[in-house]
C-alpha positions in Angstrom: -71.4 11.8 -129.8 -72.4 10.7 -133.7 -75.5 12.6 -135.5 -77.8 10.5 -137.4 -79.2 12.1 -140.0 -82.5 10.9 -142.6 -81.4 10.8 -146.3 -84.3 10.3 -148.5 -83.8 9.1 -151.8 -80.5 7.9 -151.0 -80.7 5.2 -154.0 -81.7 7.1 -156.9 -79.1 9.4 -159.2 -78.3 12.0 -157.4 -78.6 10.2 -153.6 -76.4 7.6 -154.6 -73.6 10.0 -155.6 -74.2 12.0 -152.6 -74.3 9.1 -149.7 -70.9 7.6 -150.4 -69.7 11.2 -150.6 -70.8 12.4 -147.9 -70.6 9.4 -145.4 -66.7 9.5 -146.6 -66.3 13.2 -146.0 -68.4 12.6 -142.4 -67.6 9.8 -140.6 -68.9 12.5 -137.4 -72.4 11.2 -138.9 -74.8 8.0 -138.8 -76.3 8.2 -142.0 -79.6 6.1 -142.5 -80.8 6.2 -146.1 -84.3 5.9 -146.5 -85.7 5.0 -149.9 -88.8 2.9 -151.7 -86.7 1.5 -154.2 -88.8 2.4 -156.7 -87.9 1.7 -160.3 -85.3 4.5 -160.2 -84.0 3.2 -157.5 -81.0 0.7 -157.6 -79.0 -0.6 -154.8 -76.0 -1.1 -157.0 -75.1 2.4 -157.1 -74.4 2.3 -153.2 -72.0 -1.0 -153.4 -68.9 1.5 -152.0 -71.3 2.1 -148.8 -72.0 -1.5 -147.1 -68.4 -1.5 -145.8 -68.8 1.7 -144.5 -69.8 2.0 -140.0 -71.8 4.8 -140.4 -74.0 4.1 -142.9 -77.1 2.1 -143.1 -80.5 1.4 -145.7 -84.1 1.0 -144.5 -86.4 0.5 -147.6 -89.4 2.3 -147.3 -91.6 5.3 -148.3 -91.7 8.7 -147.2 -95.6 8.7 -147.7 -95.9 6.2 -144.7 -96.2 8.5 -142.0 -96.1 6.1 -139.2 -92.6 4.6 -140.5 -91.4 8.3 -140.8 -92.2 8.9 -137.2 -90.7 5.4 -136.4 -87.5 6.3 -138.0 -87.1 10.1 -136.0 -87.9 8.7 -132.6 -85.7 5.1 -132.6 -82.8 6.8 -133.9 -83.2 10.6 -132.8 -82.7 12.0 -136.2 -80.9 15.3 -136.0 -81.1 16.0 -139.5 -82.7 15.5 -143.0 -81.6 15.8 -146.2 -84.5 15.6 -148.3 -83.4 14.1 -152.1 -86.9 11.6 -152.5 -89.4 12.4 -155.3 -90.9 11.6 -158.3 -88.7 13.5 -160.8 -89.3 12.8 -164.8 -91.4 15.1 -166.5 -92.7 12.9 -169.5 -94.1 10.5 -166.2 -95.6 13.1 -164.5 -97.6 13.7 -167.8 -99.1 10.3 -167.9 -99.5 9.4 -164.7 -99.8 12.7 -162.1 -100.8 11.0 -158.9 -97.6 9.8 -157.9 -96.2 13.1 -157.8 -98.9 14.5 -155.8 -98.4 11.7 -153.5 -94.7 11.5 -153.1 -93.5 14.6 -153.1 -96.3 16.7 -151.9 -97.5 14.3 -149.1 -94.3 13.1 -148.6 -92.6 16.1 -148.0 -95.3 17.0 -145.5 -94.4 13.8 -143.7 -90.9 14.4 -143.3 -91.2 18.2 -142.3 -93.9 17.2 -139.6 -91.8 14.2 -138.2 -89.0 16.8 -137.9 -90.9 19.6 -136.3 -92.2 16.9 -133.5 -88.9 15.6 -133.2 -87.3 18.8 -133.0 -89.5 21.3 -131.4 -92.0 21.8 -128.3 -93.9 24.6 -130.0 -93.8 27.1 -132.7 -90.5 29.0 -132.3 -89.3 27.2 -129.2 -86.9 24.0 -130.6 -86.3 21.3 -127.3 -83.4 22.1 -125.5 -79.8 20.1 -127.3 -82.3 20.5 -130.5 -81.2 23.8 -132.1 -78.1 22.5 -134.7 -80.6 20.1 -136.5 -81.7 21.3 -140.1 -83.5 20.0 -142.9 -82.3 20.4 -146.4 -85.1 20.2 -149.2 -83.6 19.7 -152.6 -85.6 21.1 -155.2 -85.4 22.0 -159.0 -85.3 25.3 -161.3 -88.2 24.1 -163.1 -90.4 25.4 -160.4 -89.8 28.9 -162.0 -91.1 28.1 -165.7 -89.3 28.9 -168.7 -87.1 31.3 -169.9 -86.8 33.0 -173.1 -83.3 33.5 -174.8 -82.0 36.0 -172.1 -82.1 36.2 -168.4 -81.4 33.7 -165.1 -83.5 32.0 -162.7 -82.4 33.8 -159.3 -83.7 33.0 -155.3 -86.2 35.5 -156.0 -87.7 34.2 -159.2 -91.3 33.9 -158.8 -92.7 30.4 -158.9 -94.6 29.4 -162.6 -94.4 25.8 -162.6 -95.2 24.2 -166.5 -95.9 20.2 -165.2 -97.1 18.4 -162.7 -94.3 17.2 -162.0 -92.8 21.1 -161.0 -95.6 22.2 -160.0 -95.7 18.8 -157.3 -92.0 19.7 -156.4 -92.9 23.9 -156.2 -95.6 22.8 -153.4 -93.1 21.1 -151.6 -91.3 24.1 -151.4 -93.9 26.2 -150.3 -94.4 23.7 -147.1 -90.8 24.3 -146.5 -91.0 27.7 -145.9 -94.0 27.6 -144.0 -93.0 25.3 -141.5 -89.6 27.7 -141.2 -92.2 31.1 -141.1 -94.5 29.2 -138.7 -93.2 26.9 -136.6 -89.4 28.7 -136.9 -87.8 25.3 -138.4 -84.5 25.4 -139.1 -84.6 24.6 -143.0 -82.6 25.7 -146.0 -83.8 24.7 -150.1 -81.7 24.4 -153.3 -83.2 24.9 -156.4 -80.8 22.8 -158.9 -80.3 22.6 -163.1 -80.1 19.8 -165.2 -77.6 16.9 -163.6 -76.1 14.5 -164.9 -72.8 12.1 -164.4 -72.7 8.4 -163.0 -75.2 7.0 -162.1 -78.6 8.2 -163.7 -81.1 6.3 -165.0 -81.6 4.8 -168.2 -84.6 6.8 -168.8 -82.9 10.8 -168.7 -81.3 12.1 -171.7 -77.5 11.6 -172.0 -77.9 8.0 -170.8 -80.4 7.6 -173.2 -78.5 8.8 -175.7 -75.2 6.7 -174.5 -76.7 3.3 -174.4 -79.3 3.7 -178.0 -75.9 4.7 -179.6 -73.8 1.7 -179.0 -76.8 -0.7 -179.4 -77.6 1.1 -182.7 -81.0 2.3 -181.8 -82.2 6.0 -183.4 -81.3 8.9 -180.7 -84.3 10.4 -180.2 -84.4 14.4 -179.6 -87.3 16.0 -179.2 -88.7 19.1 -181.7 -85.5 20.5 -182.9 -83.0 19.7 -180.4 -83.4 23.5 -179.5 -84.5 23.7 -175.8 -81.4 24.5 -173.5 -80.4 23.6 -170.0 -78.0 24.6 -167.7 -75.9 21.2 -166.7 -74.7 20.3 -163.4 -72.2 17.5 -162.5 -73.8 15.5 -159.9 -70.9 15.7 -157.9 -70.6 19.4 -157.4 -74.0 19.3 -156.6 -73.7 16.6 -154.1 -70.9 19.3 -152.7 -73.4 22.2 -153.0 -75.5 20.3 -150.7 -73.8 19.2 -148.0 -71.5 23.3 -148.1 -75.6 24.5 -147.5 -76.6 21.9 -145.0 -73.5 23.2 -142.7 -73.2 26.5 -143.5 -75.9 27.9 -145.2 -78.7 30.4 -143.1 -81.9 29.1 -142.0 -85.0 29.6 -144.1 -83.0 30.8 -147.0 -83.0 28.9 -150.8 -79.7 28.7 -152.9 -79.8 28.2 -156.6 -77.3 25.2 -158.0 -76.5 26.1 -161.4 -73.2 24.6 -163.7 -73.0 27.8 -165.9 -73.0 25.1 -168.9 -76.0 26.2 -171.1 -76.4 23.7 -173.9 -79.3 22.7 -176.4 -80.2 19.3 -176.4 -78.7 18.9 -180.5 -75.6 20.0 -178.8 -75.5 17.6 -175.9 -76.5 14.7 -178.2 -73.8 15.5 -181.0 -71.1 16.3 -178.1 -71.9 12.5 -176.9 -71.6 11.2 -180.2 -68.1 12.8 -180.8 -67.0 11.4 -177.6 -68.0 8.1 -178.8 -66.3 8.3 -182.1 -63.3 8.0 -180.2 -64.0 5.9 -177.1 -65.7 3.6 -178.8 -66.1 3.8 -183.0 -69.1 2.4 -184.6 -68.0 -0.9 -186.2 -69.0 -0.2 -189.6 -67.1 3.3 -189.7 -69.8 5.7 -189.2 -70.2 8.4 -187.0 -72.9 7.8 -184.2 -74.5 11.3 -185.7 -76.4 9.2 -188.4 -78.1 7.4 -185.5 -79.7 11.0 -184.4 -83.7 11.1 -184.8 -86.2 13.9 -184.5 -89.4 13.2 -182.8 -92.5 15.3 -181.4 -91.9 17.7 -178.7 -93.0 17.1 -175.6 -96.4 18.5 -174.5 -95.6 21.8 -172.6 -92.0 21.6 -173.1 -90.2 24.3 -171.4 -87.8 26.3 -173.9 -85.1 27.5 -172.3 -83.8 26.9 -168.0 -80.7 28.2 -166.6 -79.4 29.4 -162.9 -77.6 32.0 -161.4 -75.3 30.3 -158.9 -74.0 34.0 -157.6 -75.5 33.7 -154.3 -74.1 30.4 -153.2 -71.1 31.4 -155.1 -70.4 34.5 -153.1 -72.1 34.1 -149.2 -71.1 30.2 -149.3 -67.9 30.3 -151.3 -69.1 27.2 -153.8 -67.7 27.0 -156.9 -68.7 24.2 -159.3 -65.0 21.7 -160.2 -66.1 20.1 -163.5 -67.3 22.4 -166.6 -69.7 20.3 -169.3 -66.8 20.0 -171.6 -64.8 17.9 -168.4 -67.8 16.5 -166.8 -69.4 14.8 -169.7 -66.2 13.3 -170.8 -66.1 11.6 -167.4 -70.0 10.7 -168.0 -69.3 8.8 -171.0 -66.6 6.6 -169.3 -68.2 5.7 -166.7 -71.4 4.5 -168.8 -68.9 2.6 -171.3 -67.3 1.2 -168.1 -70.8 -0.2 -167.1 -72.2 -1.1 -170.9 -68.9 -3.1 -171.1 -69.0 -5.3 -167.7 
């Protein structure tokens, strides 16, 4: 008999990588993919799934309980995988609410649809129950900032810098206390920075893609000097689904790319790519276009992830190094910019 399983999120940059994925790798599950379509949201990005059987969109939003608990008992979910939230920094900033609302509240409703759904009381799950699992994913920004030295591990304690970590480090905590109290079968990853096909306009190394060929300044904030550790979406999307089968209940496993860069580095790696994908018509370098503006309030210096746990218990290894991955980045962006 086919699983369904809940994927929240399922439209935005790193859903919409991991839903054709993983509906391809496991055509054993019905995947529903439940998002808001909000403005990071975009249909378009799941084009490769409307052919697919096992596969199907509901637009909605996690903070509507009522369609949460809809959703569980029409089509017994058997599992979740939890991508949906609020996610840029400079928005949580300006506007907080959202956060609080989405990924906080939200959370909660998933977690307490799930624990209904799955279970008759606190550590006793309804009998033909026991497989089903829900997978948070989370961020390393719930652990603050680093200085030049040193790794975010599992065991980091939490200091979240913005409302936007600080939203996604409560989620967390509801996670493990519906696995401590109720005995919910759940498992977290705390990822780095991500990036690849996909991503909104908005995040950095689009950003800087699409302001270079349109000529626009490249905006990099202070310095260029804050560093993060870079993911490529798709060994993330493979992190994932190596936890949500095989990883041990109630445990978190850092996603990291071992690819520490500054953001001056990322910015001038882009514009050497472009030099040679796609010269400037006037014969200068895309460098010239580089512009430094104010930092960004509370701006964490430094993040970066040790992925030896995963590594070692789970056996993941990331496929793409920065130097591969962004290469690949770029072409698909001029691939898009072009059509």
């Amino acid at each position: 008999m086919q699983k369904t399983i809940l994927v929240t999120g399922g439209a935005g940059f790193i859903g919409s990588n991991f839903v054709p994925y993983f509906c391809e790798a496991h055509p054993e599950y019905n995947v529903i993919n439940l998002d808001k379509l909000t403005y990071a949201g975009n249909l378009d990005n799941l084009r490769e799934c409307e052919s697919m059987s096992n596969y199907k969109f509901v637009n909605g939003d996690i903070c509507d309980a009522q369609l949460v608990e809809k959703l569980f008992s029409e089509n017994d979910i058997r599992g979740v995988i939890h991508f949906a939230a609020e996610s840029h920094v400079d928005n949580s900033i300006k506007g907080p609410r959202a956060f609080i609302n989405t990924n906080i509240i939200g959370t909660f409703n998933l977690l307490d649809a799930a624990r209904s759904h799955w279970m008759d009381a606190p550590g006793k799950v309804k009998p033909g129950y026991e497989d089903c699992r829900f997978h948070h994913i989370s961020t390393d920004e719930v652990y603050g900032a680093l200085g030049a030295d040193g790794f975010f591990v599992e065991t980091t304690p939490y200091a979240p810098n913005s409302p936007y970590s600080a939203s996604k480090a409560s989620s967390d905590f509801l996670v493990r206390a519906y696995h401590h109290t109720y005995g919910m079968n759940v498992t977290t990853s705390n990822c780095s920075n991500n990036y690849g096909p996909k991503q909104h306009h908005e995040k950095l190394i689009p950003l800087i893609i699409s302001n270079a060929l349109a000529g626009k300044p490249l905006p990099i904030y202070g310095k260029g000097e804050n560093v993060r550790d870079w993911l490529y979406v798709l060994d993330h999307c493979r992190a994932i689904d190596l936890i949500f089968h095989t990883g041990k209940s109630g445990e978190t496993y850092n996603i990291g790319g071992r690819n520490e860069r500054n953001n001056i580095t990322i910015v001038k790696t882009i514009c050497g790519i472009l030099d040679e994908k796609a010269p400037r018509a006037d014969g200068h370098k895309y460098e010239e276009q580089i512009t430094f503006v104010a930092d960004r309030a509370g701006h964490d210096f430094r993040y970066a992830i040790d992925a030896t746990k995963l590594e070692t218990l789970l056996g993941w290894k990331a496929q793409e190094t920065f130097d591969t991955g962004i290469v690949k980045t770029v072409e698909w962006y001029l691939e898009k910019l072009r059509k």
